[in-house]
N, C-alpha and C positions, 0 to 999 in steps of 0.2 A: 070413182073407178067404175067402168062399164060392166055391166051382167057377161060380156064376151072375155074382157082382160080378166076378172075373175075365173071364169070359164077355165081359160088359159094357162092360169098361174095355178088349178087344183089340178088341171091334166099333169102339168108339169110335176106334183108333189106325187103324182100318184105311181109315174115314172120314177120316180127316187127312190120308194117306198117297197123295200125287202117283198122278196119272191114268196111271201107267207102264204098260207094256205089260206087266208081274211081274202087274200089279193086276190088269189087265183079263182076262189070260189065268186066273187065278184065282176071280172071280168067281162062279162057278158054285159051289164048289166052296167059297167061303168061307165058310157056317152050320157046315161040320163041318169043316171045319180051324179056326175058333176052339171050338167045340167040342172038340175033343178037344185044344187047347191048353191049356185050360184044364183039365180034367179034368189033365194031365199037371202042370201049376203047381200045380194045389191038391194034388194026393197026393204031390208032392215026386221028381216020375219026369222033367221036363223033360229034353231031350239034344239041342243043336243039329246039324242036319245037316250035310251038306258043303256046300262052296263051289262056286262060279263063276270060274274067276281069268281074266282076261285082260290085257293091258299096256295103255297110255296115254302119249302122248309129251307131253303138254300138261298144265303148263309143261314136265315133264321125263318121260325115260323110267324107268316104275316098273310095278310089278305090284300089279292091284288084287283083292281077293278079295269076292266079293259074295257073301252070303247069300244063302239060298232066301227066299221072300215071308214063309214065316210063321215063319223064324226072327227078320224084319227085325220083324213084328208083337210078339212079347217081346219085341228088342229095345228098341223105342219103350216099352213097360207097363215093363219093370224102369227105363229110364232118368226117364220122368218121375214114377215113386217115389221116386228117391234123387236126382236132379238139385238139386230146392230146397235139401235139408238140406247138399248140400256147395259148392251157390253162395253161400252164407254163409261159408265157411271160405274158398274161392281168393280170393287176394290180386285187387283193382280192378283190376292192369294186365296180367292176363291175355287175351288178345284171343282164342282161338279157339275156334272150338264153343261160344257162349255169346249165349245171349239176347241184342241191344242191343250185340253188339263190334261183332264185326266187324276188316276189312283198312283200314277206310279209316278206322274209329274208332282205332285201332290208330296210323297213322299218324301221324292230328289229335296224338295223345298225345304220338307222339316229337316231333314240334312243337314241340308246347309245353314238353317237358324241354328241348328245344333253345334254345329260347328265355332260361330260367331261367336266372337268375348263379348262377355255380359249376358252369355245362358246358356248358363250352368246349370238351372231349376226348369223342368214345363209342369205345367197344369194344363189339364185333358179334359174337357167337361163334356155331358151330352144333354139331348133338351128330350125331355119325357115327352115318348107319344108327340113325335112333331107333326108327323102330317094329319091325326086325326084331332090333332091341337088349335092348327090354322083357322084363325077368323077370319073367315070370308068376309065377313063387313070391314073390318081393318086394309084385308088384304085391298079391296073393292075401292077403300078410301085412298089405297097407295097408288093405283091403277090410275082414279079420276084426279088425281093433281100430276100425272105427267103426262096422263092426255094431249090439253096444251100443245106440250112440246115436241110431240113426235113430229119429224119433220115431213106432214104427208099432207096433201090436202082437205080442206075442212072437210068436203063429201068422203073421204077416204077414211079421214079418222074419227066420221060417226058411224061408218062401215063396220070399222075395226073395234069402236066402243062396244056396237050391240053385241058383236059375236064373244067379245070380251067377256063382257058384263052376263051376258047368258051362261058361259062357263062357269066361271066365279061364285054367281050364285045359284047352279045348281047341284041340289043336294045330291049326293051320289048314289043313295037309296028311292029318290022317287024319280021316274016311277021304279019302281023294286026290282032290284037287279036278276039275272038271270043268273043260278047258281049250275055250275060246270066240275069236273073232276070230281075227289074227294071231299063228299061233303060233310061226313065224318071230321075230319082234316080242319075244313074251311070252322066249326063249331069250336074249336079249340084254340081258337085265336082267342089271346086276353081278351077283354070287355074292354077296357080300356085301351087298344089297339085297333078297335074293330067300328068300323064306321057306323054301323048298326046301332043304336039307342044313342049315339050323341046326340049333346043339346043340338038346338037348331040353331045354322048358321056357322058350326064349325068342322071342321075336315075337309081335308081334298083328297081325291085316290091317289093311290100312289099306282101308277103303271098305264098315266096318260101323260104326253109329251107335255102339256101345258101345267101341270102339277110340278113336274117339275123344273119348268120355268118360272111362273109364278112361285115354288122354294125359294129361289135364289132372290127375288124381288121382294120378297118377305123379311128373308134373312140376310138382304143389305142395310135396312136399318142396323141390325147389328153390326155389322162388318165396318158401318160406317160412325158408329161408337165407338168402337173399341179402337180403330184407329186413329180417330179422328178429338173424341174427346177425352178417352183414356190414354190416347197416344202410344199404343202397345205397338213397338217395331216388329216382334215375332210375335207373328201371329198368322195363324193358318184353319181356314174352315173347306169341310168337305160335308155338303148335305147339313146337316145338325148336330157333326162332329170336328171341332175346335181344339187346336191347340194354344196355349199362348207359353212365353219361353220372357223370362227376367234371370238376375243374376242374383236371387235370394228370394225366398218360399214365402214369404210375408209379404214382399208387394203383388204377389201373384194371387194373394189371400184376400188381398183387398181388392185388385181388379176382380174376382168371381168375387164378391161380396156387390158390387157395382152391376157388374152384369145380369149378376140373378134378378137385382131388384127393375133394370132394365127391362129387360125382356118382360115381367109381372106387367108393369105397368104401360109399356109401349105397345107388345108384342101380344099378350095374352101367355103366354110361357113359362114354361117353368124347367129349368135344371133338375136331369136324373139324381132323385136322393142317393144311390148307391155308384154311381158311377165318375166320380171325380177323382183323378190321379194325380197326385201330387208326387214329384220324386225328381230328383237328380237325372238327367240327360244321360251321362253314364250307364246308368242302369236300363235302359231301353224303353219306346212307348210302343206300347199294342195301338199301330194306330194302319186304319184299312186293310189289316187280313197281315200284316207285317210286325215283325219285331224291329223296330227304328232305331238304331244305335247311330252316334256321330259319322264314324264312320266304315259299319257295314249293315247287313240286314239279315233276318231270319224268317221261315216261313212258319207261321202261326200252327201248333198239333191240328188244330181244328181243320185246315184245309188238307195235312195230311190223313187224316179219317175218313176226309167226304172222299176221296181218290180211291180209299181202300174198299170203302163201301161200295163204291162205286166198282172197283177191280172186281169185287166178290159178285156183284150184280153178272156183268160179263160172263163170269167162269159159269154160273150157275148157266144163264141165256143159251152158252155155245156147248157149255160140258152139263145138261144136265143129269148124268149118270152117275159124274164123278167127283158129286159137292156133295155133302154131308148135309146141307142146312136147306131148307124148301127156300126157292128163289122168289124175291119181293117181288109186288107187283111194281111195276115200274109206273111214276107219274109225269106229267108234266108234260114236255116236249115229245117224250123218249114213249110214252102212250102213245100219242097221238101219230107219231111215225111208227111205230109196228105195228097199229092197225091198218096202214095204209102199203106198205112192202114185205115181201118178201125177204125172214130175217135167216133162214136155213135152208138148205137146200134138202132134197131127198135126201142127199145120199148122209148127211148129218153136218155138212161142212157149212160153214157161214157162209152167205152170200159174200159179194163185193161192195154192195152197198152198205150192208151193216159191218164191216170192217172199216169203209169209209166215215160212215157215221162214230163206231167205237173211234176210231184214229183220231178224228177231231175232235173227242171227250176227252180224249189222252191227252192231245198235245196244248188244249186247254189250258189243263192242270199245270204240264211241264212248262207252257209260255209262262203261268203265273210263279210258278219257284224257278224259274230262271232268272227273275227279278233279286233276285237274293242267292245270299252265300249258299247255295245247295247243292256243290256238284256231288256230294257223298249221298246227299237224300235222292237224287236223280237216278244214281246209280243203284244202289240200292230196293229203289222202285224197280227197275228193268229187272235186276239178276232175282230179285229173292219177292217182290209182290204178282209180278205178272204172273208166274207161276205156269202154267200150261198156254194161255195167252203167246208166250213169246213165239208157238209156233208160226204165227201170223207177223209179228213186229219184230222189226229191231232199231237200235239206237241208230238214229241218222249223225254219226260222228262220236268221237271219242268224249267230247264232252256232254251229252244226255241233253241235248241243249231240246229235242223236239223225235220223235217216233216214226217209223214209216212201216210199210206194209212190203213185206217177204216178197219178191218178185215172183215169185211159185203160186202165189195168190192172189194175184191181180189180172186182168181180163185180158 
């Protein structure tokens, strides 16, 4: 592949690539940083930069490592090169990082194995600390035997090796990442969760496009056991979370007795000591932010909390006179956009912007328990959590299906 077709194909990713504020601050700047990314892919000298790490409590507390912009730009060119050739290969009921899954296709799926005679019983298992688990030399050995096979030309796919193989094995601490946000926050991450004092040679970040690719390439050895030589019909993985479904708790006992020792000896892996569920389909699986019954769903308290927390955030922001509790600092995205706009007007009334931004917090939440039996918690939310809020919103329809903005308050 030519230094120009390269050229071509990162302009093209960099087009694709969310109106972030990486982007925009880069812009200028972007003819000669794909430029000279390419000149570096085609002579076979590419080397990713360092990282961005900062923490995230939502759903849970973890540490996330960000690329620089134009590491994120190969990242996108090496993946949608070899992405087709091994979405051929992962087993149908893998749900994440994949064209057309999805959380909520994912689910539909346990469903429907729920549904199906002969499972009656799931087992739920998870894999301790998977992405700071991952053997890069394993991973790297899974990488260089289907080399070979990618159907691209020999000059293409020693193109595609080095950028590969520079990923894979670089450690996400060197050179030492730059720490961002709460770093308070970022310190409170387990040790064993935290890429930071791992042996050498294992962990990937989590919160780079090729992390979680190389996940799924990882975790099809598995996928390709458990179908293939424990021959398990129901079975469903999303990330490093599994279900498998039989018609009695005992052969279910023995498939995870197989699998743990799999994963030990294949994979480097190990099964969450507290987190395996064993129980009758009946009674529901907590599985992606959902309560999975055969045939309806429920929306997990937990994601009812972060909304409220979230609702109280708001009130405090827009009504600070008239909330009882001093208002949190805000992290994450939600920083990062109020140091950049305008969130109140003089006269005390919210901008249109931050109405527009709150609206899409909202309907967030609402898109996600619209997924499930909640039109009572929908409602609910509107009449009795917005609370002063509602001056600005109201239910777009009688069933709470998604939020809009008061016509009285828009531009």
């Amino acid at each position: 592949m030519t230094q120009t077709d390269i050229a071509r194909q990162l302009f093209a990713c960099a087009a694709k690539a969310s109106n972030s504020e990486h982007k925009r601050a880069h812009l200028l700047q972007l003819p000669n940083m794909v430029l000279a990314l390419a000149h570096d892919i085609a002579s076979g000298h590419y080397r990713p930069s360092g990282f961005t790490v900062f923490a995230v409590t939502d759903p849970k507390l973890r540490e996330i490592f960000a690329p620089a912009f134009a590491d994120r730009l190969v990242q996108q060119w090496l993946v949608q090169h070899i992405e087709p050739w091994w979405n051929k290969r992962f087993i149908d009921d893998s749900y994440a990082n994949r064209q057309g899954k999805g959380t909520q296709a994912a689910i539909g799926r346990l469903q429907h194995f729920m549904r199906q005679p002969g499972h009656r019983w799931y087992c739920q298992l998870d894999i301790r600390a998977f992405f700071p688990s991952i053997d890069r030399r394993i991973l790297l050995q899974l990488w260089q035997t289907a080399l070979p096979k990618l159907p691209w030309p020999a000059s293409t796919r020693q193109q595609l090796d080095q950028v590969a193989t520079a990923i894979i094995q670089q450690s996400p601490t060197e050179p030492p990442p730059r720490c961002s946000g709460d770093i308070a926050l970022l310190a409170r991450v387990p040790p064993h969760k935290s890429l930071f004092g791992a042996p050498p040679g294992l962990g990937m970040p989590i919160g780079s496009l090729t992390s979680q690719f190389f996940a799924n390439v990882y975790l099809n050895e598995l996928d390709q056991f458990v179908k293939h030589t424990l021959k398990v019909r129901g079975y469903i993985r999303y990330v490093d979370d599994f279900v498998l479904l039989a018609d009695a708790p005992q052969t279910l006992l023995v498939h995870k007795a197989r699998i743990e020792q799999f994963l030990q000896e294949r994979l480097r892996l190990q099964l969450h000591p507290t987190k395996t569920v064993l129980q009758r389909c009946s009674q529901g699986a907590d599985f992606l932010g959902t309560i999975v019954h055969p045939h309806h769903r429920l929306t997990r308290q937990r994601a009812v909390r972060a909304l409220n927390r979230r609702l109280h955030w708001f009130r405090a922001l827009v009504f600070p006179h008239d909330t009882h509790h001093p208002m949190q600092q805000p992290s994450g995205s939600w920083q990062r956009w109020l140091a950049n706009h305008q969130a109140i007007h003089a006269h005390g009334h919210p901008t249109a912007a931050l109405l527009q931004r709150m609206l899409a917090t909202l309907n967030s939440y609402y898109g996600i328990y619209g997924h499930a039996n909640t039109w009572r918690l929908r409602k609910h939310i509107y009449e009795h959590e917005l609370g002063p809020l509602k001056t600005f919103f109201l239910p777009d329809g009688p069933n709470y299906r998604h939020l809009r903005i008061r016509k009285a308050w828009l531009p």
